[in-house]
C-alpha positions in Angstrom: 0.0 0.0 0.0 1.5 3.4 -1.1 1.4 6.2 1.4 -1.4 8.1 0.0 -4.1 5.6 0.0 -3.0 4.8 4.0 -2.9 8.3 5.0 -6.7 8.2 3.5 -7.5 5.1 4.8 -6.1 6.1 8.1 -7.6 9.7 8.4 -11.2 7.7 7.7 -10.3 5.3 10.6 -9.6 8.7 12.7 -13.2 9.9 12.0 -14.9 7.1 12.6 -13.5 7.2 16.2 -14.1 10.9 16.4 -17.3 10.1 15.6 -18.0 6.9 17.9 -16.6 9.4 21.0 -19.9 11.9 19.9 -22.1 9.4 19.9 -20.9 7.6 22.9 -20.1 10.7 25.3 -23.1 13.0 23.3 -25.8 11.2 22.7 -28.4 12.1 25.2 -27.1 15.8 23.5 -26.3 17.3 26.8 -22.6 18.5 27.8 -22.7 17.4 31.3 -19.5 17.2 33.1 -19.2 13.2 33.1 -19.9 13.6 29.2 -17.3 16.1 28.8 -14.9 14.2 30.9 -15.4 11.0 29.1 -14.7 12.7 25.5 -11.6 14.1 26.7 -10.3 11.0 28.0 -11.2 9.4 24.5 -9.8 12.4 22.7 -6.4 12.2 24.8 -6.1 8.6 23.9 -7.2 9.3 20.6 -4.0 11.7 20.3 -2.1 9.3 22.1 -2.3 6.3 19.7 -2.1 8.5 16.5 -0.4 11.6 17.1 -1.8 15.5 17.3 -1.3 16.3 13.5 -3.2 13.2 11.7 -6.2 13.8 14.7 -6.0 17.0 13.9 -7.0 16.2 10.4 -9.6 14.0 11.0 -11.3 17.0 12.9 -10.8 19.5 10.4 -11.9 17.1 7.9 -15.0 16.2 9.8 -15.6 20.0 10.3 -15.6 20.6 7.3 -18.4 17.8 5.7 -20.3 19.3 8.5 -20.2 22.6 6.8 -20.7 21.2 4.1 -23.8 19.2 5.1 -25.5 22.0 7.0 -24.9 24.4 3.7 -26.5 22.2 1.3 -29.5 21.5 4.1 -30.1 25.1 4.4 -29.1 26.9 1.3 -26.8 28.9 3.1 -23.3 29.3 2.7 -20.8 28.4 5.3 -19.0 31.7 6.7 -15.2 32.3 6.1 
């Protein structure tokens, strides 16, 4: 496997796990403090097994189809 398609494969894994933490630690959609805690212990592990930058990605990335989503459900554009 060339280094591309693993940095994609492994910025999808990243997600996916950002992702998982939301909907474990946020899913009664309240920011309590044990829901809060719980995400950053997952995030700090998160970092730990893969590094700031390519977690770092994943949430930008993430971010971004979120814009994304929310622009095309509205009509509006996502700000600057």
């Amino acid at each position: 496997m060339t280094a591309e398609p693993y940095a994609a494969a492994l910025l999808a894994q990243i997600c996916r796990e950002i992702q998982e933490i939301g909907d474990e630690h946020f899913a009664d959609m309240t920011a309590s403090a044990e829901n809060v805690r719980g995400a950053q212990q997952a995030a700090h592990a998160l970092i730990d097994r893969y590094g700031w930058g390519p977690v770092h990605a994943a949430a930008q990335t993430l971010e971004a189809q979120t814009g994304a989503e929310i622009s095309r459900l509205t009509g509006r554009a996502q700000p600057k």
